[in-house]
C-alpha positions in Angstrom: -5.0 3.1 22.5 -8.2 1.7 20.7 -10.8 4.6 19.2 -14.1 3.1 19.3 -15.9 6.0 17.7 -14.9 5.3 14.2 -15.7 1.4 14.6 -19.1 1.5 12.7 -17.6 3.1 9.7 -14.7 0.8 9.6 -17.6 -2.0 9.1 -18.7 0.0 6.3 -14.9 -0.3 4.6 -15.9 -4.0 3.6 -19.8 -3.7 2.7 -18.7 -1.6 -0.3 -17.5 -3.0 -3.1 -13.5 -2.1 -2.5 -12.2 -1.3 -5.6 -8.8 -2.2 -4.7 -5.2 0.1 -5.7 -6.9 0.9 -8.7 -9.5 -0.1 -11.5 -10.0 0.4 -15.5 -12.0 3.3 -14.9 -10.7 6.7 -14.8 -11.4 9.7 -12.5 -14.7 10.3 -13.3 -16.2 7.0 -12.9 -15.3 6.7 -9.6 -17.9 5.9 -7.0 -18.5 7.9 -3.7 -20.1 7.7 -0.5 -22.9 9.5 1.1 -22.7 13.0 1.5 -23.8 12.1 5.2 -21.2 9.6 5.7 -18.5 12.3 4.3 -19.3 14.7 6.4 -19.0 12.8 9.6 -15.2 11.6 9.0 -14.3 15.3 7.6 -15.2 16.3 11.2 -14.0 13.5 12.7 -10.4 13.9 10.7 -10.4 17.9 11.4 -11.1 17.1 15.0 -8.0 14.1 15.2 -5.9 16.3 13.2 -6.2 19.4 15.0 -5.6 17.6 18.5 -2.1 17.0 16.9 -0.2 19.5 18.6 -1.7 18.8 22.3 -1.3 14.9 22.0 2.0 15.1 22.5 2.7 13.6 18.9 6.7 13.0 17.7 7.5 15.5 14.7 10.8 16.3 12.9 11.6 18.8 10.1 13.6 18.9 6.8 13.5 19.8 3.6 15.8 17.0 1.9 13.5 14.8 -0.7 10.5 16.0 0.8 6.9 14.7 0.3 5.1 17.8 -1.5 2.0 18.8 1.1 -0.2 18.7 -2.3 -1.1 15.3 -3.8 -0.6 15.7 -7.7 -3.9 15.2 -9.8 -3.2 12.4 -12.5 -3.0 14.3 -15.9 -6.4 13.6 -18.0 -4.2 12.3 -20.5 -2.0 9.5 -19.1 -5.1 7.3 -19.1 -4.5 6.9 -22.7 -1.9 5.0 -24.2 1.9 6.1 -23.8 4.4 6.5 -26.4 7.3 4.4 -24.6 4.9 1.4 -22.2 6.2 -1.2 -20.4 4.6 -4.7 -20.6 2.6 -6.9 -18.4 3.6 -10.2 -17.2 2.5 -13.2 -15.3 4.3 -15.0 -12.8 3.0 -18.1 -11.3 4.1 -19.7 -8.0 3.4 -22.7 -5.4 2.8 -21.7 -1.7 -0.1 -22.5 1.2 -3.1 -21.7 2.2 -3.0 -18.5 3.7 -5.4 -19.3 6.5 -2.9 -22.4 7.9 0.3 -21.5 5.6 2.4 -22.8 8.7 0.7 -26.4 9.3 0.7 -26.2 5.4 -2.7 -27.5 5.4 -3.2 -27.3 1.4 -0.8 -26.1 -1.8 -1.9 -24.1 -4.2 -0.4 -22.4 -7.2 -1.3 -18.8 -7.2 -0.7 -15.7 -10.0 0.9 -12.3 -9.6 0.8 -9.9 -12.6 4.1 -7.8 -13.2 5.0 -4.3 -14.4 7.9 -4.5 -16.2 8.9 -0.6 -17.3 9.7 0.4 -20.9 13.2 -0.9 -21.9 13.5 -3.6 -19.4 16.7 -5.0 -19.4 17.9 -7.5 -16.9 21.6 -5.6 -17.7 20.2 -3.1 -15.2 18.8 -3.6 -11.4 15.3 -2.1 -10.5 13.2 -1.5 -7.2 10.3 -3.4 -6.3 6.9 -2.0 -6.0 4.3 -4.9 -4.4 0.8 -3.5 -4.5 -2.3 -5.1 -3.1 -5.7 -4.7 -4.1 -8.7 -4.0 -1.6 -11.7 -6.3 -1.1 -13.9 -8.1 -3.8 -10.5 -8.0 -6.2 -7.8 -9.5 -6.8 -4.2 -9.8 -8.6 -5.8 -8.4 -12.1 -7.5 -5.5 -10.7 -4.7 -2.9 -10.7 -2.9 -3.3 -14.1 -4.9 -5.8 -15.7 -3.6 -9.1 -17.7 -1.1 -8.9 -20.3 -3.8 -9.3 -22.8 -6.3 -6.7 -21.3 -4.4 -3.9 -19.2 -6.2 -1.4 -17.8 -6.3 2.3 -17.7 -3.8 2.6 -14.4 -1.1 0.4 -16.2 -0.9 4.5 -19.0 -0.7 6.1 -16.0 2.3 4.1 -15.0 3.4 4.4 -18.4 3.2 8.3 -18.7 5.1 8.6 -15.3 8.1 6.9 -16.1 8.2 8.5 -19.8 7.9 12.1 -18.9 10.8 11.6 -15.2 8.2 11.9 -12.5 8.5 7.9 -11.4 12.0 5.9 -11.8 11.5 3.2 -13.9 10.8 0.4 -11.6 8.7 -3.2 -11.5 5.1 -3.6 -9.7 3.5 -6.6 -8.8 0.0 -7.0 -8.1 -0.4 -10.3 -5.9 -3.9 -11.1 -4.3 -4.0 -12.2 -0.8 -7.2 -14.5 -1.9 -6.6 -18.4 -1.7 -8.3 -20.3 -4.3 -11.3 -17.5 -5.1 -11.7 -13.9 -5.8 -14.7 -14.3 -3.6 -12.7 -15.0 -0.4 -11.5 -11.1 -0.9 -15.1 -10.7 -0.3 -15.7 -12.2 2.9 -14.9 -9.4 5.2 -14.3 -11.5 8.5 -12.1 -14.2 6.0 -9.8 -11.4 4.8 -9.9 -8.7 7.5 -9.3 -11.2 10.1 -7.1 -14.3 8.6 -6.0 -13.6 4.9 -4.6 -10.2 5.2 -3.0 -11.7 8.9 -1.1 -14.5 7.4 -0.1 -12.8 4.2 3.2 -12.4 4.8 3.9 -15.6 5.4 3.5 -16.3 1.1 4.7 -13.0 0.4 8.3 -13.7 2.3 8.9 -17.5 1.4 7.2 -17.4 -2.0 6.1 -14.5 -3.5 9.3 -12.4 -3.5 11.9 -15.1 -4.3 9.6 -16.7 -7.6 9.5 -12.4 -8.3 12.9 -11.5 -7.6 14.5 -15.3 -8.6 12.9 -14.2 -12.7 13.5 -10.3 -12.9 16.8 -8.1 -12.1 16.3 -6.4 -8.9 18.8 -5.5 -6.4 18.6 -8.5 -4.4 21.6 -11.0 -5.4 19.6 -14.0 -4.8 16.7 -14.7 -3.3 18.3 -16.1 0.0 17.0 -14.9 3.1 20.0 -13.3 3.3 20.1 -10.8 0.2 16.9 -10.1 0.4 17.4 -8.6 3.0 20.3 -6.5 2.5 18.3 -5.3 -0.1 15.1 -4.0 1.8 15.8 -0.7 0.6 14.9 -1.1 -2.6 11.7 -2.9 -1.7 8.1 -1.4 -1.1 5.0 -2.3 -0.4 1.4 -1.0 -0.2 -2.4 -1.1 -1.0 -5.5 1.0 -1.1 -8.8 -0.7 1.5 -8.3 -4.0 2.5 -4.7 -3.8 0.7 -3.9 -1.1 3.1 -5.0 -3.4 5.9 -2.9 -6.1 4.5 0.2 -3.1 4.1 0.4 -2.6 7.7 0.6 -6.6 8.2 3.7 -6.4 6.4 4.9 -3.5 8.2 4.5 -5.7 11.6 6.0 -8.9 10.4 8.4 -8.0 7.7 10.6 -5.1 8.3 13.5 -7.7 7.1 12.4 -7.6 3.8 10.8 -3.7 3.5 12.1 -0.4 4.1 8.8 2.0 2.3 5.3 1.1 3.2 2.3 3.2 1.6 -0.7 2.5 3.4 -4.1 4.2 1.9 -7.4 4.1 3.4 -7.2 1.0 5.6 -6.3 0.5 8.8 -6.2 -2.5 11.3 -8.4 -2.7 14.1 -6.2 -1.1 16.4 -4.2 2.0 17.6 -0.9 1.8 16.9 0.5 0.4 20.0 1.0 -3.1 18.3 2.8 -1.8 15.5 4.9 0.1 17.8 6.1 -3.3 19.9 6.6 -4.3 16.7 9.4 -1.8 15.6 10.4 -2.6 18.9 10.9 -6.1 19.0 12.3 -5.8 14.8 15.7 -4.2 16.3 14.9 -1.4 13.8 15.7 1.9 14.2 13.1 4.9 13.4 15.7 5.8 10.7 15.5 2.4 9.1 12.0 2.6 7.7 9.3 5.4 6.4 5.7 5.4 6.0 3.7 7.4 3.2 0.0 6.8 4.2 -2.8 8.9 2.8 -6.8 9.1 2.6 -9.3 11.6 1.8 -11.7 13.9 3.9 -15.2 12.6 2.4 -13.5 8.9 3.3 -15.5 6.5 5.4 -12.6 4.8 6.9 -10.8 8.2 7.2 -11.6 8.3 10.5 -10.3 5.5 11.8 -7.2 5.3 9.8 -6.4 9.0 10.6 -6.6 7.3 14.5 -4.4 4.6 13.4 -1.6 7.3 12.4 -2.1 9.5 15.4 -1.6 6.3 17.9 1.3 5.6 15.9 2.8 8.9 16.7 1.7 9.4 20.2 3.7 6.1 21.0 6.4 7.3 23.5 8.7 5.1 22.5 9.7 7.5 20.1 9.4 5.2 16.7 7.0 7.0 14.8 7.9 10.6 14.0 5.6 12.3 11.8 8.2 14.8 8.9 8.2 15.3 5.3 11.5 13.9 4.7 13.7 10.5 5.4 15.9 12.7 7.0 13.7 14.1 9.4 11.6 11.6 10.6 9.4 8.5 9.1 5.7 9.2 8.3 4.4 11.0 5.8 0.6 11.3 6.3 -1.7 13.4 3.8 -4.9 13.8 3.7 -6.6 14.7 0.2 -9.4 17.2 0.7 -12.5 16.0 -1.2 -11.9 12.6 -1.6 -14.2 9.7 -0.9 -13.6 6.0 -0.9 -13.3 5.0 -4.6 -11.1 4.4 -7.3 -10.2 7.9 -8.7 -8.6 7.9 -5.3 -7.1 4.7 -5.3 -5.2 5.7 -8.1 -4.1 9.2 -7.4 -2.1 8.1 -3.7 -0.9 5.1 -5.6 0.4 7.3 -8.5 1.9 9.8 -5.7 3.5 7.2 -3.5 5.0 6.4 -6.7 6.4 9.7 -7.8 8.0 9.9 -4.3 10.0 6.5 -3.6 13.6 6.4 -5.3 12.6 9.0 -6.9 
């Protein structure tokens, strides 16, 4: 089912500067868009959203590690530095050019920067947090470099310290090829480099990751990492979002958690659906926490994306609070526009709720 209506404001997602998962700003430098553009997808959202119950949408209940209704505001003061941080790393790899990665056209050697949580040890196995950035970033937009972290990476920090996120590792790859600016060329990345990422993120990204630091995967053989998809998420804010549910199509081997935020694909759901399908995965074996804001632009449009989903009959999307009742989570922050401050909080709540 495609929803046209919301098309010209999905344009708009990629002729604003995206600023990614997050950025070395803090709340109040966040940028918005027009209060005419905001209120357009609040209606459109209230009108999606209140259609729920006559669309015929799958739902479940439970109570057991549920997804609080309210997203948590990031405390004013874990933008400063933590007590206890972790460190930033960088981890460099060989793979293809994203555009022809299977005729493997042209190699390149690309970057990744890596969370490591306060009192790493590789005596001890962690879960796996990637996170991609949105358009006109790339791998150093979230955290920062090792020599230059930003604001998001004390957020991180102040999590872990004070028990509301497990101590875990995050990598921030870019699905860019050889320049930041080919995150900037909307038809490039909405249509080809987002596409194809999983090809690099499967064969090269994960192993050269997973091969360096203690996770739960054994070894980075097809095989292990597999069996250890549940300890393995994946998710982005804008374009990364778009590039999230890529990975949710083609790579259900390697993921079980997915947190999509503002960004959808151009499409209703029904592809992703034949893609559950066609994995051999059960509903059980997978859950979704996907969020945006009212005052969004691409609200609209990725609120559609999430009600297709869960008007699929086949039954593989059902919308609950819990693993144990269903597999999407979708929350929609009231107030929130199209900018970093929000970029951070859903990243920052997605975090507090895996493994947790």
């Amino acid at each position: 089912m495609r929803v046209k209506r919301f098309a010209s404001l999905a344009v708009l997602l990629f002729l604003i500067i995206l600023l990614g998962a997050c950025n070395s700003r803090n709340a109040s430098d966040a940028t918005s868009v027009t209060d005419k553009q905001d209120n357009a997808v609040s209606e459109a959202i209230e009108e999606v959203t209140g259609e729920e119950a006559e669309a015929g949408m799958n739902t479940g209940n439970g109570t057991e590690h549920s997804v609080p209704q309210e997203l948590k505001t990031i405390p004013r003061e874990y933008y400063q530095a933590a007590d206890h941080p972790g460190t930033l790393a960088e981890i460099t790899y060989n793979t293809y050019e994203s555009k022809t990665y299977e005729q493997k056209s042209k190699e390149l050697t690309k970057r990744a920067i890596v969370y490591l949580p306060y009192g790493y040890s590789k005596e001890k196995k962690y879960n796996v947090f990637y996170l991609m950035h949105g358009g006109w970033s790339n791998e150093t937009t979230t955290l920062g470099t090792p020599n230059q972290p930003n604001s998001f990476k004390n957020v991180i920090d102040h999590a872990i310290e004070n028990g509301e996120v497990e101590p875990l590792i995050i990598v921030c790859p870019t699905y860019n090829n050889e320049s930041p600016e080919d995150s900037a060329d909307y038809t490039l990345a909405f249509y080809t480099l987002t596409v194809n990422y999983h090809n690099e993120l499967v064969n090269d990204l994960i192993p050269a990751v997973e091969g360096t630091y203690s996770t739960y995967a054994k070894s980075t053989s097809p095989e292990d990492i597999k069996n250890s998809r549940d300890h393995r998420a994946f998710g982005g804010f804008s374009m990364g979002s778009v590039t999230t549910w890529y990975t949710f199509v083609n790579c259900l081997d390697e993921f079980r958690y997915f947190l999509p935020m503002s960004g959808a694909m151009d499409y209703e759901g029904d592809d992703v659906d034949a893609a559950v399908t066609a994995s051999g995965y059960s509903p059980d074996d997978f859950f979704i926490y996907a969020i945006t804001g009212t005052n969004d632009f691409e609200g609209g449009h990725f609120t559609s994306q999430i009600e297709g989903m869960l008007g699929m009959p086949s039954g593989n999307f059902i919308s609950a609070d819990s693993e144990e009742s269903g597999n999407i989570a979708f929350r929609i922050k009231d107030g929130y526009s199209h900018d970093g401050r929000a970029a951070m909080e859903y990243t920052y709540n997605g975090l507090m709720w895996f493994w947790n």
